[in-house]
KEKE-3310 file (N, C-alpha, C; in steps of 0.2 Angstrom, whole numbers, plus 5000, padded with zeros to 4 digits):
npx = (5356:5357:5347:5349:5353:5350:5340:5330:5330:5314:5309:5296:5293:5283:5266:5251:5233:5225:5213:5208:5197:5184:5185:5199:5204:5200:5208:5222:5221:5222:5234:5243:5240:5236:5222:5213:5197:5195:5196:5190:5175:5162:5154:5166:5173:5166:5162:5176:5179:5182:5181:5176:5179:5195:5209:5224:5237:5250:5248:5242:5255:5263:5257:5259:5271:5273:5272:5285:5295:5288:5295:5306:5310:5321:5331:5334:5333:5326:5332:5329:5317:5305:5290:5278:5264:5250:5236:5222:5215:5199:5189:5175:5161:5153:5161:5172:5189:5204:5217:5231:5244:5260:5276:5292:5306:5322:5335:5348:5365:5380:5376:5363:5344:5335:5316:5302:5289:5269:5257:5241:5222:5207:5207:5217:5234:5240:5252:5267:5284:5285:5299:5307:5324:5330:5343:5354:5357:5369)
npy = (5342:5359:5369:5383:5383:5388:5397:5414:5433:5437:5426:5416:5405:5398:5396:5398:5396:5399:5389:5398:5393:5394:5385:5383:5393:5387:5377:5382:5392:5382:5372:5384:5392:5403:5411:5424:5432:5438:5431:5421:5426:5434:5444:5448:5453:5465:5473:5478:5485:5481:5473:5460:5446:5440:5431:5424:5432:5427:5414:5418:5422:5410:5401:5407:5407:5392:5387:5391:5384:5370:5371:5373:5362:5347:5354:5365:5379:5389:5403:5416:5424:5437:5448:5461:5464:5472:5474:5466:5450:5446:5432:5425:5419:5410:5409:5408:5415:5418:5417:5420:5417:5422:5419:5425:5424:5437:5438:5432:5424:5416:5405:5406:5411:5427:5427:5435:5438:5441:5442:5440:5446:5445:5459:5464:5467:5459:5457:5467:5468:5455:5444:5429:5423:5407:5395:5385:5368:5363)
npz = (5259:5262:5273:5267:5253:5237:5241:5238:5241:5245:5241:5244:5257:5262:5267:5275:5280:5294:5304:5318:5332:5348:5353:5351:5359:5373:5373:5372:5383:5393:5391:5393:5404:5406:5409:5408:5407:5395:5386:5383:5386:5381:5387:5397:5389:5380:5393:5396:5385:5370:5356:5355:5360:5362:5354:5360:5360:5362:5354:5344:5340:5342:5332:5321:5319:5315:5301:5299:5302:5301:5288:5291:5295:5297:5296:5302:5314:5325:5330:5332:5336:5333:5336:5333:5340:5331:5332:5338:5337:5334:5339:5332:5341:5333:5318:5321:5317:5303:5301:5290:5285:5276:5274:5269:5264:5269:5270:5266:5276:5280:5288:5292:5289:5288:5290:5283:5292:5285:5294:5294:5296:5290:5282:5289:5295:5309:5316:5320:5310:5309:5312:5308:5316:5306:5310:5303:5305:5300)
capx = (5355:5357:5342:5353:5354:5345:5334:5332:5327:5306:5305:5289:5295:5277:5261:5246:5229:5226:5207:5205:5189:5183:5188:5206:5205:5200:5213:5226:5220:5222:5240:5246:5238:5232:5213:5210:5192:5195:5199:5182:5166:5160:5153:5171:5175:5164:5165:5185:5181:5186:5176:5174:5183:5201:5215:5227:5245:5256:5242:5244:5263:5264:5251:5262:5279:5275:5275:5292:5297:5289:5297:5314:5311:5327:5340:5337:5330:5323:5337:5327:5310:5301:5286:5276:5256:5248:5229:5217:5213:5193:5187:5168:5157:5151:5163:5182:5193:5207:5225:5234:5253:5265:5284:5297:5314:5322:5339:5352:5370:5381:5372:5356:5342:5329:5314:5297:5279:5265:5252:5235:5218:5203:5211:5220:5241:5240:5257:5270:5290:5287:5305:5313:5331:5333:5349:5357:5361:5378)
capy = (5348:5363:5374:5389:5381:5389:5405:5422:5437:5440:5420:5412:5399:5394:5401:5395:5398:5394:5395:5399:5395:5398:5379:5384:5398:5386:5371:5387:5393:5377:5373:5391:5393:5411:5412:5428:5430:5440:5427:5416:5430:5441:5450:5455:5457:5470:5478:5482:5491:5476:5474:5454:5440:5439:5427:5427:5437:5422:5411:5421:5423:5402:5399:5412:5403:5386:5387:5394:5378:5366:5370:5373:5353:5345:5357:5371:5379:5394:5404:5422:5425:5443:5453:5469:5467:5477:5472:5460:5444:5444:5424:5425:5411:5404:5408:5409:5419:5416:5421:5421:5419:5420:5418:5427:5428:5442:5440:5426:5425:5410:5401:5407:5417:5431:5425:5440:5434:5443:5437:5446:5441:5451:5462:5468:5464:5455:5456:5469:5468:5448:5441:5425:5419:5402:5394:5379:5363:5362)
capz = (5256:5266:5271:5263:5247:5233:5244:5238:5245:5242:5240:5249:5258:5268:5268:5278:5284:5300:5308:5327:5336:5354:5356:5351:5365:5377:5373:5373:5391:5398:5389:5395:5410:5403:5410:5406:5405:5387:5380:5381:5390:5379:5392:5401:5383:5383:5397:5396:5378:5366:5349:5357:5363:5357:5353:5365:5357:5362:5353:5337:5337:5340:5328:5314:5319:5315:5295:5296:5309:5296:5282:5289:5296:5303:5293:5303:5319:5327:5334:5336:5335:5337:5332:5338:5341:5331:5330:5341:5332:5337:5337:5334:5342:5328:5311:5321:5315:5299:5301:5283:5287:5272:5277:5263:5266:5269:5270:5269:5276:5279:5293:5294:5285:5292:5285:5285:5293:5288:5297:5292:5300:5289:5279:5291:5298:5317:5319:5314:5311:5313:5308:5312:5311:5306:5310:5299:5309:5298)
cpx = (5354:5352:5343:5352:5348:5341:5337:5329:5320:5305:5299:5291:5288:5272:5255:5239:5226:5218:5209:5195:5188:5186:5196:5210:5207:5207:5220:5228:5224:5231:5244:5246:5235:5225:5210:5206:5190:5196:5195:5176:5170:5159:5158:5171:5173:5164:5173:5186:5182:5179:5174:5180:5189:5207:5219:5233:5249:5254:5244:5251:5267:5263:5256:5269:5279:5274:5283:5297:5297:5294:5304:5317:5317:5333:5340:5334:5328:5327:5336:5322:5305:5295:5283:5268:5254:5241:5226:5216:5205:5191:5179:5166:5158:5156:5171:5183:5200:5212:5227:5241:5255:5273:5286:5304:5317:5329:5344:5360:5374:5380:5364:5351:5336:5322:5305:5292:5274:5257:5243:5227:5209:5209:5218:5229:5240:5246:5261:5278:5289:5294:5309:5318:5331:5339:5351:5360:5367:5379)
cpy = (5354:5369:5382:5389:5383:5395:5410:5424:5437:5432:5416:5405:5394:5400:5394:5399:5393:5396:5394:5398:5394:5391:5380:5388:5395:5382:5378:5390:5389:5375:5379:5393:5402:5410:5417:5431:5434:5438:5422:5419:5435:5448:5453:5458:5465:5476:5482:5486:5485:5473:5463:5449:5440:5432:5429:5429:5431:5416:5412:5422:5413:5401:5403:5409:5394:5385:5386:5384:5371:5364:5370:5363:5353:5349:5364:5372:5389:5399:5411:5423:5433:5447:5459:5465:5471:5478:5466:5457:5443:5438:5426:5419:5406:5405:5408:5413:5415:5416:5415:5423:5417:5423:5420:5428:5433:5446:5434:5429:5418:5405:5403:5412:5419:5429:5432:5437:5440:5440:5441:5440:5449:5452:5466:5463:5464:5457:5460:5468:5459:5444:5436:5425:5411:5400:5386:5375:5362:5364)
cpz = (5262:5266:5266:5257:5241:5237:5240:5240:5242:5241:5245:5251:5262:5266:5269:5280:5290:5305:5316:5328:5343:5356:5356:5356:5370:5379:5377:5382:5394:5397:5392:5401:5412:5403:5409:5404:5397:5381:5378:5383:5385:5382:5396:5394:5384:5384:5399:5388:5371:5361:5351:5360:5358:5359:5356:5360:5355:5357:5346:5335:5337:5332:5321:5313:5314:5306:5293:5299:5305:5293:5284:5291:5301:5301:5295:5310:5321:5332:5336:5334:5335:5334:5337:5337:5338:5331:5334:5334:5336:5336:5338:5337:5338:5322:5314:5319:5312:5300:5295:5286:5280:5277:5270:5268:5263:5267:5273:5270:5277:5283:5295:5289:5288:5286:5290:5287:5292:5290:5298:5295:5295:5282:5281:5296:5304:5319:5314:5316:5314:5308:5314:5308:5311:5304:5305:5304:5307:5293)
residu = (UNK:UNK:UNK:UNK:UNK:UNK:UNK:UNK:UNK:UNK:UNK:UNK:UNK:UNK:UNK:UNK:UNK:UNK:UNK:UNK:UNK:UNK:UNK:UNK:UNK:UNK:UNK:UNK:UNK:UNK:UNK:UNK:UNK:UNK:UNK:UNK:UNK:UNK:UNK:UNK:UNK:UNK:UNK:UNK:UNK:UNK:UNK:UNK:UNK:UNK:UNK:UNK:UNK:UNK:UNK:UNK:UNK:UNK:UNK:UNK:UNK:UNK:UNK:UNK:UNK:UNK:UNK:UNK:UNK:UNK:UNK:UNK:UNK:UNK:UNK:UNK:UNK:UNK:UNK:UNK:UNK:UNK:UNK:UNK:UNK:UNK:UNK:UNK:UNK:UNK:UNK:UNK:UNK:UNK:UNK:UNK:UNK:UNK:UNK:UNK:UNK:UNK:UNK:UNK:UNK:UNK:UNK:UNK:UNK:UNK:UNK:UNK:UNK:UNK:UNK:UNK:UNK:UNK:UNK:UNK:UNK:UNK:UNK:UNK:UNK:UNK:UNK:UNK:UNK:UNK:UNK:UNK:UNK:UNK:UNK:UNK:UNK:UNK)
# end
């Protein structure tokens, strides 16, 4: 069956909540090799103006992709990926922080289909114009 097969436009193909906590930070740091001390001390936090400790960007735009990745499994693949930053993900100490991704497709053609993320943390949208294309193995 071809991932193609059956999508319309505004259909929910995935939807997750994904928590971050200051351990997910660190793992992340370490994997990336982004130490950045704003991304686990409150105190630079702080001091550089920032409402606390955040999620690193790349962290958040992983973390928003991997629904879409899932679901397309072995019948498809990741062939563009893009969003814009629009809001810090703060991780508190103690409660994390939530990120709520739904994936809707957007827009099918006859190999691939742009599928929308919105990826909201709060009330509020993390990441904006996030759209993949995934492409069809055959």
């Amino acid at each position: 069956m071809s991932l193609l097969d059956g999508l319309e436009i505004g259909q929910i193909v995935a939807e997750r909540t994904v928590h971050l906590t200051r351990d997910s930070l660190v793992r992340y740091a370490g994997a990336s090799g982004d130490f950045n001390p704003i991304h686990y001390r409150d105190d630079v936090a702080a001091q550089v103006g920032l409402p606390g400790v955040l999620a690193h960007g790349m962290l958040t735009m992983g973390v928003a992709v991997q629904p879409v990745i899932d679901w397309a499994d072995a019948r498809g693949w990741v062939s563009d990926y893009q969003v814009r930053f629009t809001r810090p993900v703060v991780v508190d100490p103690a409660l994390g922080a939530d990120l709520t991704i739904t994936a809707k497709v957007a827009a099918v053609d006859d190999d691939a289909a742009r599928i929308d993320l919105t990826v909201t943390y709060g009330d509020q949208t993390v990441l904006g114009k996030a759209q993949v294309r995934v492409t069809t193995l055959a």
